[in-house]
MDAnalysis code that builds the backbone (N, CA, C; Angstrom):
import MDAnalysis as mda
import numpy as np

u = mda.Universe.empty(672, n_residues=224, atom_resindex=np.repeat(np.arange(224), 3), trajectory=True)
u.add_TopologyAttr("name", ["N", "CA", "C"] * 224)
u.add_TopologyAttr("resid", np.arange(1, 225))
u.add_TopologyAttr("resname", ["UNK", "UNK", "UNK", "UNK", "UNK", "UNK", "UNK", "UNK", "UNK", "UNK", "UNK", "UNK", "UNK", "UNK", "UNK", "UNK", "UNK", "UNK", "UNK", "UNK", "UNK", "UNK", "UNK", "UNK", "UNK", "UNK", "UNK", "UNK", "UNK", "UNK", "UNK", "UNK", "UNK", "UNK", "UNK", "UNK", "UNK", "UNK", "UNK", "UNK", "UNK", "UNK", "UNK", "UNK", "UNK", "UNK", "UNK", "UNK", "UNK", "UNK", "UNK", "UNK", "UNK", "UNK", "UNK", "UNK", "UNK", "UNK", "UNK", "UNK", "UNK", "UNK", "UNK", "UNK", "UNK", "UNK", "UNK", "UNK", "UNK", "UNK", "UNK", "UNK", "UNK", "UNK", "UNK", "UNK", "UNK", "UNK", "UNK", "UNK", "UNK", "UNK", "UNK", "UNK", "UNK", "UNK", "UNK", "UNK", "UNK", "UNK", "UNK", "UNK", "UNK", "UNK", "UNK", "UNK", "UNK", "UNK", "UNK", "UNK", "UNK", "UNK", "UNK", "UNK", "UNK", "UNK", "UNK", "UNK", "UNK", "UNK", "UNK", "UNK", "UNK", "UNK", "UNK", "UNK", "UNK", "UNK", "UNK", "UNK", "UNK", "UNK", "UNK", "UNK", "UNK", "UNK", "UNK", "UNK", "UNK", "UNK", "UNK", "UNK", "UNK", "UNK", "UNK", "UNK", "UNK", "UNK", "UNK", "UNK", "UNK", "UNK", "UNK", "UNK", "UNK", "UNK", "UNK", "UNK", "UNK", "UNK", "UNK", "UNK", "UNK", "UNK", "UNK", "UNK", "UNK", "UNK", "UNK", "UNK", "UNK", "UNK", "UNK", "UNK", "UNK", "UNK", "UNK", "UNK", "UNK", "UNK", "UNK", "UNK", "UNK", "UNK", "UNK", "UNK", "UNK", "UNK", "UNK", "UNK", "UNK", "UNK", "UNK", "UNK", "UNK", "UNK", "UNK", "UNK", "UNK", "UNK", "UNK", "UNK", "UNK", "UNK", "UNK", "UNK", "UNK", "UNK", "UNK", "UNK", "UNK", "UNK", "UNK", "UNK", "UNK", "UNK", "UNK", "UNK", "UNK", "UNK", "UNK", "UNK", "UNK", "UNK", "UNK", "UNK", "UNK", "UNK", "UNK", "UNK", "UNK", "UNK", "UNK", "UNK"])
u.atoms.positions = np.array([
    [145.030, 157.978, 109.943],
    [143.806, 157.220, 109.709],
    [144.102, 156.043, 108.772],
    [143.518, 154.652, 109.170],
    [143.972, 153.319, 108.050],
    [142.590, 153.260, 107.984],
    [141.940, 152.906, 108.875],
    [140.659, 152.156, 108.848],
    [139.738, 153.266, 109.385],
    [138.239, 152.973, 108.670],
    [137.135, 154.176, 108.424],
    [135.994, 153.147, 107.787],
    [134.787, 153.131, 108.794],
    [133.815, 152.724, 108.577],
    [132.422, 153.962, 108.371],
    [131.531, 153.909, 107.140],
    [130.590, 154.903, 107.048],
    [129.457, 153.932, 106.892],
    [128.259, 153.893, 107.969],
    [127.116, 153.658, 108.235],
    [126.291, 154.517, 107.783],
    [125.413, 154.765, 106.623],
    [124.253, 154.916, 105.998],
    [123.911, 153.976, 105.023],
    [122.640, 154.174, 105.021],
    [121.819, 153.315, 104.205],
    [121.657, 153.992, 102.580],
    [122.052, 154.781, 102.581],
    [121.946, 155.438, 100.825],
    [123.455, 155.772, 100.332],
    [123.322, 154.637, 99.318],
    [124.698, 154.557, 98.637],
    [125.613, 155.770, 97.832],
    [124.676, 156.467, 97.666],
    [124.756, 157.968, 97.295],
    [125.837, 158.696, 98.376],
    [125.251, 159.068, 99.355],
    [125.774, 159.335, 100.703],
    [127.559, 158.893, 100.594],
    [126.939, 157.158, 100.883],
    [127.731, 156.511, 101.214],
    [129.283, 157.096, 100.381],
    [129.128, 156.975, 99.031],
    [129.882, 157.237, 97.590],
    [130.586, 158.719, 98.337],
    [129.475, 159.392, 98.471],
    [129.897, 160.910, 98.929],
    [130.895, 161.276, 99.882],
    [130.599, 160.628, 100.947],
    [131.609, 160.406, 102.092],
    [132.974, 159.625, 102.384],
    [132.754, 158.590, 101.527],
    [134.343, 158.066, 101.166],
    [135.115, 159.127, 99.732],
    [134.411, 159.896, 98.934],
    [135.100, 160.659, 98.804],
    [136.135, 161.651, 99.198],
    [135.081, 162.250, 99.987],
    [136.047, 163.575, 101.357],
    [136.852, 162.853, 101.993],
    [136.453, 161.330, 101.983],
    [137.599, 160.425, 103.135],
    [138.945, 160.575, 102.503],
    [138.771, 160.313, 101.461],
    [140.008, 160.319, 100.378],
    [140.672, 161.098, 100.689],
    [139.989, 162.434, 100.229],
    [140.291, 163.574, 100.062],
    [141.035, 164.038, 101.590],
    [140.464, 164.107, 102.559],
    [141.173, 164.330, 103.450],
    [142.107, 163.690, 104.454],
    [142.145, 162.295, 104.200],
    [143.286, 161.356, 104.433],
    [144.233, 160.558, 103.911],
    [143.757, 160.864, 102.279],
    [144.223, 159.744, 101.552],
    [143.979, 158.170, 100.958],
    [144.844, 157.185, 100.969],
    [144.478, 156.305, 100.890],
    [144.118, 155.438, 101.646],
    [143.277, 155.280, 102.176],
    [142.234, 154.522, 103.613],
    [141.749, 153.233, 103.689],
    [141.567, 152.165, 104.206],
    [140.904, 150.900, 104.313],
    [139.220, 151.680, 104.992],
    [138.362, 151.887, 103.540],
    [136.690, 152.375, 103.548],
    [136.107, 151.079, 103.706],
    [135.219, 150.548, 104.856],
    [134.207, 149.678, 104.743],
    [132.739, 150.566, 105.457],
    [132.092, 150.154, 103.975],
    [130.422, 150.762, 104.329],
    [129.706, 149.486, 104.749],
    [128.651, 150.182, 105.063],
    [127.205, 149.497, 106.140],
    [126.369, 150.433, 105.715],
    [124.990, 149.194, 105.616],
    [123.693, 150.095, 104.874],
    [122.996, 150.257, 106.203],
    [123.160, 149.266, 107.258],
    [122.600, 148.875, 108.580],
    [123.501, 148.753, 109.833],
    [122.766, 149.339, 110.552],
    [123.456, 149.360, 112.014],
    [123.881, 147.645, 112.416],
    [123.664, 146.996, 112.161],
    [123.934, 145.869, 112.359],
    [124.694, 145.287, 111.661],
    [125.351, 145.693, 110.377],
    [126.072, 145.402, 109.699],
    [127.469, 146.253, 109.962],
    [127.014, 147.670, 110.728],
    [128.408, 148.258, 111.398],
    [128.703, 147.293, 112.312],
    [127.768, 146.521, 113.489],
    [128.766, 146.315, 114.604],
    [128.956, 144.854, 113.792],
    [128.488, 143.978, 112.767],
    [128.976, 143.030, 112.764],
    [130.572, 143.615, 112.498],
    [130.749, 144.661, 110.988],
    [132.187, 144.793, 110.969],
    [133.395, 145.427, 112.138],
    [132.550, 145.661, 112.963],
    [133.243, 146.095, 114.336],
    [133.529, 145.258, 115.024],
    [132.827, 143.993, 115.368],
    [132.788, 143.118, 116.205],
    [134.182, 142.140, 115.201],
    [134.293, 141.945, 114.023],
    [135.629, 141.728, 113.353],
    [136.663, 142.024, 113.438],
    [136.523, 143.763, 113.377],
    [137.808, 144.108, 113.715],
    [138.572, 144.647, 115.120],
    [137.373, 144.868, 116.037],
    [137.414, 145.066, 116.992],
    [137.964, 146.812, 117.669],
    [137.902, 147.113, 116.662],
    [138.132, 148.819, 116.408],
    [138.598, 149.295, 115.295],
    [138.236, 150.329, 115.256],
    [138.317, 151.611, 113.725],
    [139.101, 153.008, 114.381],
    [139.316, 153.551, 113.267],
    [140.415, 154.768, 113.266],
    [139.025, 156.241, 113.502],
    [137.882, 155.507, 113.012],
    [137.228, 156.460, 112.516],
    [135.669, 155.944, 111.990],
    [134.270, 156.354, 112.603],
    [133.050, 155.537, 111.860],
    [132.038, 156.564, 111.983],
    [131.745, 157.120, 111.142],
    [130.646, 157.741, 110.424],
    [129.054, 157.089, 110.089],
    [128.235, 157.527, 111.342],
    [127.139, 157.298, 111.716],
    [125.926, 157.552, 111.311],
    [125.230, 157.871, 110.685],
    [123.776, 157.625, 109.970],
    [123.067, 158.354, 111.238],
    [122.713, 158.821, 112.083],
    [121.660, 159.049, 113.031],
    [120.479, 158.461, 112.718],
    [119.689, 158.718, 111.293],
    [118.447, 157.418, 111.429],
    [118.553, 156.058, 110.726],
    [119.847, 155.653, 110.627],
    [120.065, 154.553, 110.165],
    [119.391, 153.164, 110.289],
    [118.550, 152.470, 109.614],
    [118.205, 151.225, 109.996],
    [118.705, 150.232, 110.929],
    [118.095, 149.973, 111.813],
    [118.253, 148.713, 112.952],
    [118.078, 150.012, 114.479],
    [118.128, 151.028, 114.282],
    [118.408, 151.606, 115.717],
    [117.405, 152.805, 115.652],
    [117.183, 153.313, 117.275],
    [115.630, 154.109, 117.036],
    [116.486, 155.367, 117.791],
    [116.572, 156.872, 117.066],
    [117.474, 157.735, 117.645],
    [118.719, 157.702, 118.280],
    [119.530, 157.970, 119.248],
    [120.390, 157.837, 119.513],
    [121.079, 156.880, 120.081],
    [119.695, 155.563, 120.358],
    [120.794, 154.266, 120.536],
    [121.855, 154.011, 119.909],
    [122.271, 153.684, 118.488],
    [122.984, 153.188, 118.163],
    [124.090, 154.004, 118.304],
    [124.577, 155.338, 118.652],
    [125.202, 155.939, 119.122],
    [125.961, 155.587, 120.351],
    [124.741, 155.120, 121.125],
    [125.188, 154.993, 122.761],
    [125.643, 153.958, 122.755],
    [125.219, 152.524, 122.178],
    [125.993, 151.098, 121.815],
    [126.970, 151.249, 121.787],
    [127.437, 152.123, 120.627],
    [129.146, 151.788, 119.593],
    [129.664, 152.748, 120.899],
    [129.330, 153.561, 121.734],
    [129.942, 154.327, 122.622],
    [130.425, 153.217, 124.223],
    [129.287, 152.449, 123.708],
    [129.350, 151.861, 125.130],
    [130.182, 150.388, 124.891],
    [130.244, 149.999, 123.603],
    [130.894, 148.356, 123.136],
    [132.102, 148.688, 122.968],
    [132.534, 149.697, 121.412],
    [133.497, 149.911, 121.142],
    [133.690, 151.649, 121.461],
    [134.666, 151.928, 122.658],
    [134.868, 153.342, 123.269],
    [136.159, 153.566, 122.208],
    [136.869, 152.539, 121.912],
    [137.911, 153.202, 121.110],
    [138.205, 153.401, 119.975],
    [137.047, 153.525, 119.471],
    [136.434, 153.749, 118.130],
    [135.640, 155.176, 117.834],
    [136.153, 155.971, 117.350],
    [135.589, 157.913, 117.556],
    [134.307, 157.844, 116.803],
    [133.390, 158.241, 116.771],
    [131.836, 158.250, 115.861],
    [131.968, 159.781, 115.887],
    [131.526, 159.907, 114.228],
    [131.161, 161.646, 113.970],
    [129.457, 160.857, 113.357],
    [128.638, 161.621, 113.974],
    [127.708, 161.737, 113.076],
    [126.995, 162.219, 111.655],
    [126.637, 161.791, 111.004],
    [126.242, 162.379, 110.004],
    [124.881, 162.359, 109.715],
    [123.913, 163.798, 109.448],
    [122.868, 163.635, 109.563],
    [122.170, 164.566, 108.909],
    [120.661, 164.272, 107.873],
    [119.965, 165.229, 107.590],
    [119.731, 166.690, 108.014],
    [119.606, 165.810, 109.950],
    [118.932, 166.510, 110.630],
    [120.058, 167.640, 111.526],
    [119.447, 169.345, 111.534],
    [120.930, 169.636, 112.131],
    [120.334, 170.882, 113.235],
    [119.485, 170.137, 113.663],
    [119.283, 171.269, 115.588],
    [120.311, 171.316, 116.201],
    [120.222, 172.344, 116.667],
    [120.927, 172.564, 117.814],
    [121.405, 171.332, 118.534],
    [119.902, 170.876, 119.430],
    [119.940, 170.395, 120.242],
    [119.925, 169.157, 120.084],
    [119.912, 168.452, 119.018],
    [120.515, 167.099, 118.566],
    [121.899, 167.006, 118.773],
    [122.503, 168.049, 118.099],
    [124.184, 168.039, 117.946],
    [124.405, 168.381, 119.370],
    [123.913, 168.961, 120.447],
    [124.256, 168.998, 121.695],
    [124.594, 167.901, 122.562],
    [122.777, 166.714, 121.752],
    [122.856, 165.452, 122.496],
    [123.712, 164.718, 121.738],
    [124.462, 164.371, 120.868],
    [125.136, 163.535, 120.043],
    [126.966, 163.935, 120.704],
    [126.957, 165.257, 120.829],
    [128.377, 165.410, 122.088],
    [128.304, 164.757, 122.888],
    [127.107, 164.984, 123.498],
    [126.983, 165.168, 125.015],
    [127.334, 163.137, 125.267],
    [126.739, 162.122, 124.520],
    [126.437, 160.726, 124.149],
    [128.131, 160.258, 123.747],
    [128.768, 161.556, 123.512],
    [130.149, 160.980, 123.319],
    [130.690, 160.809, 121.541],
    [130.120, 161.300, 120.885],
    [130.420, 161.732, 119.152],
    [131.584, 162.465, 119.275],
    [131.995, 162.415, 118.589],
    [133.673, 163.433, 118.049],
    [132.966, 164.915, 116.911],
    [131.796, 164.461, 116.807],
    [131.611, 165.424, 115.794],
    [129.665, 165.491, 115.410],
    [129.353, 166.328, 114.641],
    [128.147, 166.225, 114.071],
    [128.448, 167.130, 112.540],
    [128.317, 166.340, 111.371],
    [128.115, 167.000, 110.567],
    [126.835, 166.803, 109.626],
    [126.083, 168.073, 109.297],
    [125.147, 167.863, 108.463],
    [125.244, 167.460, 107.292],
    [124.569, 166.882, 106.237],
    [124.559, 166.334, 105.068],
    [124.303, 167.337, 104.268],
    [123.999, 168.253, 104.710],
    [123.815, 169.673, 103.788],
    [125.428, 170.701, 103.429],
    [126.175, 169.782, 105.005],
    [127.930, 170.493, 104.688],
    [128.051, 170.509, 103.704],
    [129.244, 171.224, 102.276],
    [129.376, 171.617, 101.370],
    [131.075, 170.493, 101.827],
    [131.443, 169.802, 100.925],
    [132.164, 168.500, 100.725],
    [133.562, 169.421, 101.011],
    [134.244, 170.656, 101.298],
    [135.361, 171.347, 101.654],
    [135.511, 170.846, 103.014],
    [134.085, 171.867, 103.062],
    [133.523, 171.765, 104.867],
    [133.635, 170.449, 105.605],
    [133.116, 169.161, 104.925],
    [133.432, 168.051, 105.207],
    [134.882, 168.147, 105.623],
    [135.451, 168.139, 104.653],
    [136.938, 167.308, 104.586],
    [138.205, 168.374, 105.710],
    [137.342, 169.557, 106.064],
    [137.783, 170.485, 106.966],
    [137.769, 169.924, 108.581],
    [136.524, 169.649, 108.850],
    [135.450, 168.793, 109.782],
    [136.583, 167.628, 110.155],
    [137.032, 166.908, 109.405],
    [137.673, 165.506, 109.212],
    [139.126, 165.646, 109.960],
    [139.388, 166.236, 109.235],
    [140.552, 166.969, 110.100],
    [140.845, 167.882, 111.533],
    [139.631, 168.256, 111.416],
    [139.938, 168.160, 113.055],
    [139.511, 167.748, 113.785],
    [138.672, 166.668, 113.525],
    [138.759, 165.503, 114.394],
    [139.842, 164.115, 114.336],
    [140.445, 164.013, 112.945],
    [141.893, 164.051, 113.168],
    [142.949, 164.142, 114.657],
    [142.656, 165.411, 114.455],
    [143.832, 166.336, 115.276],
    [143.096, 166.483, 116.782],
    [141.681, 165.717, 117.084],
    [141.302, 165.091, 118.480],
    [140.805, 166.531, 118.609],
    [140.065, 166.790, 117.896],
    [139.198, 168.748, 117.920],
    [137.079, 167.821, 118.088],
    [136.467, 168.516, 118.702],
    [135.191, 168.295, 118.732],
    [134.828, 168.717, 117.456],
    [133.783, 168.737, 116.441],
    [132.972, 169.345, 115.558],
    [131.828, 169.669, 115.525],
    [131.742, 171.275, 115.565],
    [130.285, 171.429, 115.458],
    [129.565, 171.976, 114.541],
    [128.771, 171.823, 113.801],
    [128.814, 172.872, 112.538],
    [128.254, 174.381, 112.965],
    [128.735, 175.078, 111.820],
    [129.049, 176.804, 112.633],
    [127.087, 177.501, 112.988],
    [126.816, 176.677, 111.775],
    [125.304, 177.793, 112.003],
    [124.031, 176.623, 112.239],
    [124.153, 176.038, 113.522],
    [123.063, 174.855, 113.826],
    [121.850, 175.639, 113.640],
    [120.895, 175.040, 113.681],
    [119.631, 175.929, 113.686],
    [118.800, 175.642, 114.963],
    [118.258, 176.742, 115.547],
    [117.916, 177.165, 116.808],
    [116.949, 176.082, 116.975],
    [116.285, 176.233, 118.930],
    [115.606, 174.884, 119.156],
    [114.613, 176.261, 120.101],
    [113.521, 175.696, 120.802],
    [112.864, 176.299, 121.697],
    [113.497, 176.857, 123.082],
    [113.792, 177.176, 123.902],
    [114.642, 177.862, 124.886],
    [114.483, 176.842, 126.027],
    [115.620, 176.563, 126.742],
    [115.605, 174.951, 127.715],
    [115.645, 173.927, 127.538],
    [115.558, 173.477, 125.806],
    [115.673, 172.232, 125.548],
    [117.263, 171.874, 125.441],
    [117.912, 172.721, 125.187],
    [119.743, 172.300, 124.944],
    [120.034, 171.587, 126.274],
    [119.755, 172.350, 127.358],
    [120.166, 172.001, 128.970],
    [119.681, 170.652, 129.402],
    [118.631, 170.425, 129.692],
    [117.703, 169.443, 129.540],
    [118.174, 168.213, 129.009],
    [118.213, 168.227, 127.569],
    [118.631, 167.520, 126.829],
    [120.012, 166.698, 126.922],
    [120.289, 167.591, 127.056],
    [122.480, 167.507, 127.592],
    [122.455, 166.839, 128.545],
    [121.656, 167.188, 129.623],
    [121.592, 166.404, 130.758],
    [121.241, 165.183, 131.213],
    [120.499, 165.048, 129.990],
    [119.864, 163.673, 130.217],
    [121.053, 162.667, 129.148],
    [121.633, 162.927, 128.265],
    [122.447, 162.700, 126.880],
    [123.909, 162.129, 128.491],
    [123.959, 162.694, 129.601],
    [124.943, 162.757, 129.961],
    [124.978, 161.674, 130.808],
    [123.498, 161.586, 131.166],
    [123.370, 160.421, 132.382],
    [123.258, 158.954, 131.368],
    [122.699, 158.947, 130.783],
    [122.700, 157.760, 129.491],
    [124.428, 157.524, 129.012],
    [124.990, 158.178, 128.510],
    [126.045, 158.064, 128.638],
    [127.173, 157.332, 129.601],
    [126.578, 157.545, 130.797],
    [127.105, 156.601, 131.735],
    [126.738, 155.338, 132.181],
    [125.834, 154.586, 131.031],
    [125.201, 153.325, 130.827],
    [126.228, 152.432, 130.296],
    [126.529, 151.398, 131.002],
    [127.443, 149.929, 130.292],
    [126.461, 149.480, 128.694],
    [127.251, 148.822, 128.083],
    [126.290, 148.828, 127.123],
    [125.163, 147.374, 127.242],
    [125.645, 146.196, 128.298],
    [124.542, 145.639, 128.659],
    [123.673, 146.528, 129.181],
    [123.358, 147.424, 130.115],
    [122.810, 148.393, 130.715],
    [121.531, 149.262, 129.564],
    [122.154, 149.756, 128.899],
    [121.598, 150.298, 127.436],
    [120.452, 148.993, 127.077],
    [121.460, 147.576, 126.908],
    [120.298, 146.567, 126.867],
    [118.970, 146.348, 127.473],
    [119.211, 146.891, 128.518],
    [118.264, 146.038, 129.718],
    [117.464, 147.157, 129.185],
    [118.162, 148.467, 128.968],
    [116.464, 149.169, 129.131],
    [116.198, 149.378, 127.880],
    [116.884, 149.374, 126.813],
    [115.658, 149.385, 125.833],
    [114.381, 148.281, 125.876],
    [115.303, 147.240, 126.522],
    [114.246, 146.065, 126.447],
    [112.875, 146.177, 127.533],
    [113.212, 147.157, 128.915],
    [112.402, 147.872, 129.654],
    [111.390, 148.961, 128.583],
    [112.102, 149.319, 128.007],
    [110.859, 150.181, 126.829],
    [109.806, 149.231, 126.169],
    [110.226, 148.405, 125.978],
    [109.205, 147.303, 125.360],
    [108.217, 146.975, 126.192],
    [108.330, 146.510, 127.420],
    [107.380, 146.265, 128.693],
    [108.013, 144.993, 129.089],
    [108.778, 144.807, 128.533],
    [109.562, 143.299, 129.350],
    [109.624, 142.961, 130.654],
    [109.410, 142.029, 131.259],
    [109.271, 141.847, 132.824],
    [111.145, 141.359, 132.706],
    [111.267, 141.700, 133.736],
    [112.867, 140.472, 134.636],
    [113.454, 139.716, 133.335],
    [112.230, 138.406, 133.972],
    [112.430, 137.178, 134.022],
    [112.791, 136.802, 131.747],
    [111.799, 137.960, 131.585],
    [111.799, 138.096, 129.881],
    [113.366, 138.559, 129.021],
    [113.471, 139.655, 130.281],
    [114.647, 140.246, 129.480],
    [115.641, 139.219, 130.084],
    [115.638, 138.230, 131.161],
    [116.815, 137.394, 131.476],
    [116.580, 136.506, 130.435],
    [115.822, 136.089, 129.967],
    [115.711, 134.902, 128.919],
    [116.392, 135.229, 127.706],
    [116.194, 136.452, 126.938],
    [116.247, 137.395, 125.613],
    [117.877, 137.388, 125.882],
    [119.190, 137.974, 126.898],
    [120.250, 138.066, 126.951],
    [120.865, 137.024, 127.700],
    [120.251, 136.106, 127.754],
    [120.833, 134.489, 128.388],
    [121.918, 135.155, 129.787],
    [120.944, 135.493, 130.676],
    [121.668, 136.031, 131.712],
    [120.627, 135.730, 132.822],
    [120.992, 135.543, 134.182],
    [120.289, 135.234, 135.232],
    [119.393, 136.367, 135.739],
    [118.306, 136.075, 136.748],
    [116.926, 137.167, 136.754],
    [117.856, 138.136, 137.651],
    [118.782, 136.954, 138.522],
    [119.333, 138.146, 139.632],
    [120.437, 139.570, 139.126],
    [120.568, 138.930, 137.631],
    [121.676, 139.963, 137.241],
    [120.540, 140.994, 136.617],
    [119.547, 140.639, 136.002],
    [118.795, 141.775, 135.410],
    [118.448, 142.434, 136.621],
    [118.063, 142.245, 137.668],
    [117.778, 143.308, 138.844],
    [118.401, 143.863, 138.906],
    [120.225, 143.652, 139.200],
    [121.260, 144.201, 139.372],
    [121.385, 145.619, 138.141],
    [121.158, 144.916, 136.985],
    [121.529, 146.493, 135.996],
    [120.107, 146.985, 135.877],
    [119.246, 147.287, 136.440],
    [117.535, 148.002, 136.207],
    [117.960, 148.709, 137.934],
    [118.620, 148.094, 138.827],
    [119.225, 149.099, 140.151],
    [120.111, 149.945, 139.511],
    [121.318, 149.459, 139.243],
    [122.106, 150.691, 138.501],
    [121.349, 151.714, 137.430],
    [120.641, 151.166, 136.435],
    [120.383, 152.016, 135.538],
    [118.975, 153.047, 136.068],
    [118.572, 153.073, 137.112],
    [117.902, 153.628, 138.324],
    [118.529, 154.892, 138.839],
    [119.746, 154.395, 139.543],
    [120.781, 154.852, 140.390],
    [121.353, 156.454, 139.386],
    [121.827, 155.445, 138.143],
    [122.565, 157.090, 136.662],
    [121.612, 157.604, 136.513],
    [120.359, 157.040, 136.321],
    [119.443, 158.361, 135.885],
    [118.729, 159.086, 136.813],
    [118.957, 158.657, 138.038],
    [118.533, 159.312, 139.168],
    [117.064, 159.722, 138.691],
    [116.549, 158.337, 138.726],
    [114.940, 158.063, 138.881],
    [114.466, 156.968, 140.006],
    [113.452, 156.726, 139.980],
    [113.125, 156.269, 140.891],
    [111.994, 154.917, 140.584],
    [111.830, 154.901, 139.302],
    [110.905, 153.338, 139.021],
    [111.349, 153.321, 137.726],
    [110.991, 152.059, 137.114],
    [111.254, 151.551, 135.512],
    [110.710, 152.449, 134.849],
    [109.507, 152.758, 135.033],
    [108.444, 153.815, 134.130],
    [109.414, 154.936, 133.756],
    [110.000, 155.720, 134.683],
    [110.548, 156.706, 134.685],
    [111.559, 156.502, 133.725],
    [112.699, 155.207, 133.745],
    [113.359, 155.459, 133.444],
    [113.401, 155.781, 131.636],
    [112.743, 154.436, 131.865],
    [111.777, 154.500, 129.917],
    [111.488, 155.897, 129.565],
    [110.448, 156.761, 130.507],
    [110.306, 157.504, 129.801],
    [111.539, 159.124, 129.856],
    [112.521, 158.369, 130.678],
    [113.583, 159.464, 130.582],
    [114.323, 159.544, 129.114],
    [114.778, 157.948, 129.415],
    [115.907, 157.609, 127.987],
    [114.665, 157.652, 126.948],
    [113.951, 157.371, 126.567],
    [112.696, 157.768, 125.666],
    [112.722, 158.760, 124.812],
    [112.885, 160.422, 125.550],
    [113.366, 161.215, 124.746],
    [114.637, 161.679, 124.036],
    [115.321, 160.375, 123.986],
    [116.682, 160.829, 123.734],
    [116.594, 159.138, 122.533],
    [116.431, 158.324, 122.700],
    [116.270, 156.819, 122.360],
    [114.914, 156.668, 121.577],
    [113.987, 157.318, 121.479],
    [113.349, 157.379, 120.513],
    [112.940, 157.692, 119.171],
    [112.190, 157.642, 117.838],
    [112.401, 158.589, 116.801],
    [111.571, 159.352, 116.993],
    [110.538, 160.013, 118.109],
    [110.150, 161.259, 118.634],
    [111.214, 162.056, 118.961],
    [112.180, 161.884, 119.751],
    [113.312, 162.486, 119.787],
    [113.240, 163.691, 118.645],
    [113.466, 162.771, 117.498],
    [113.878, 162.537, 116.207],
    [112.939, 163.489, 114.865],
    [111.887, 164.246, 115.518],
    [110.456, 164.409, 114.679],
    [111.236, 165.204, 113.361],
    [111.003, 165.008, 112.049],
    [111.002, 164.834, 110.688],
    [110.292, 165.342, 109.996],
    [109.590, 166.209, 109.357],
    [108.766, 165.947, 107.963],
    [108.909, 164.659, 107.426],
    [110.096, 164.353, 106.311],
    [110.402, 163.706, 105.709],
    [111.873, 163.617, 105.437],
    [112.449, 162.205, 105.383],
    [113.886, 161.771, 105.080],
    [114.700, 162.365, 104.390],
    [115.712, 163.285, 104.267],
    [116.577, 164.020, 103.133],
    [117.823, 162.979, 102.787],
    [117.593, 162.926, 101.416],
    [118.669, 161.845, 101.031],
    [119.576, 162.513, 100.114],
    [119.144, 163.831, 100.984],
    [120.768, 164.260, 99.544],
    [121.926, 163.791, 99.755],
    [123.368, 163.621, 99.354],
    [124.276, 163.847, 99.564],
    [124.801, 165.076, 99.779],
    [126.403, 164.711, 100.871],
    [127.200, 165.841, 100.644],
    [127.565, 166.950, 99.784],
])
């Protein structure tokens, strides 16, 4: 590992996690991001990382988009998540979207630096005691985590911008691209999710791309 980017917005965190980085790799080139947009600017610089540690509700992105982006822009770049939040069936969809890992923020900083290492050594991570979901949502979920997954990341574009209510001609204007090419990826992105109108598709990727997805009490900002 040289290079290691950690995306959260609480510097706390942030502090926390380049610790264990230390700790379990040594001496590292650490660049943080408070904002999803400030990861891909430093991505779009370097043009890949060893290693980038993800925020799940991180500012600029609504549930698991920003996941599916850095999956779909930069593939050769591994994302472990890191997150308050630790269902089941989140960490199912955050595999399933193509993550190397999910660790909770509640891990105990060993556990971290355990975690780190074997994704290192090209191992999945899951943490040992997720907490249970309602019965059918893992499957479901996965399934849909799987077809999204197979979205280009213009593709990902077109339809979040389809979530908005954007016509064609709107979203060709917004990505300086012709009306005939936006038809072209709203057919494909049709075709992966094996739906059958825009509505659908919105409200497929919806539950996975939304912060309903996502439902909360309230934000946990502990650290590791």
């Amino acid at each position: 590992m040289e290079r290691i980017l950690i995306a959260d917005d609480h510097p706390m965190v942030r502090g926390a996690l380049a610790s264990a980085m230390e700790a379990a790799f040594g001496r590292v080139q650490i660049h943080e991001s408070a904002t999803f947009d400030e990861l891909m600017a430093q991505l779009d610089r370097f043009r890949e990382a060893d290693l980038a540690l993800l925020d799940l509700l991180i500012p600029g992105v609504s549930g698991f988009s920003g996941l599916l982006k850095l999956r779909t822009k930069f593939p050769e770049t591994p994302v472990v998540i890191i997150s308050a939040l630790e269902e089941k069936h989140l960490i199912e969809e955050a595999i399933g979207l193509g993550a190397v890992g999910f660790i909770p923020k509640s891990t105990p900083r060993h556990e971290i630096v355990a975690a780190l290492h074997n994704v290192a050594a090209g191992k999945i991570y899951r943490p040992p005691d997720p907490r249970g979901d309602a019965a059918g949502a893992d499957d479901a979920d996965r399934e849909i985590a799987q077809k999204l997954a197979t979205l280009t990341a213009q593709q990902v574009r077109v339809l979040e911008l389809l979530g908005t209510g954007k016509l064609n001609k709107e979203i060709a204007y917004e990505l300086d691209i012709a009306e005939t090419t936006v038809k072209v990826h709203v057919s494909a992105i049709l075709q992966k999710l094996n739906v059958y109108s825009r509505t659908q598709a919105v409200v497929v990727a919806g539950r996975l791309l939304s912060n309903r997805a996502l439902a909360t009490p309230k934000r946990d900002g502990a650290t590791p």
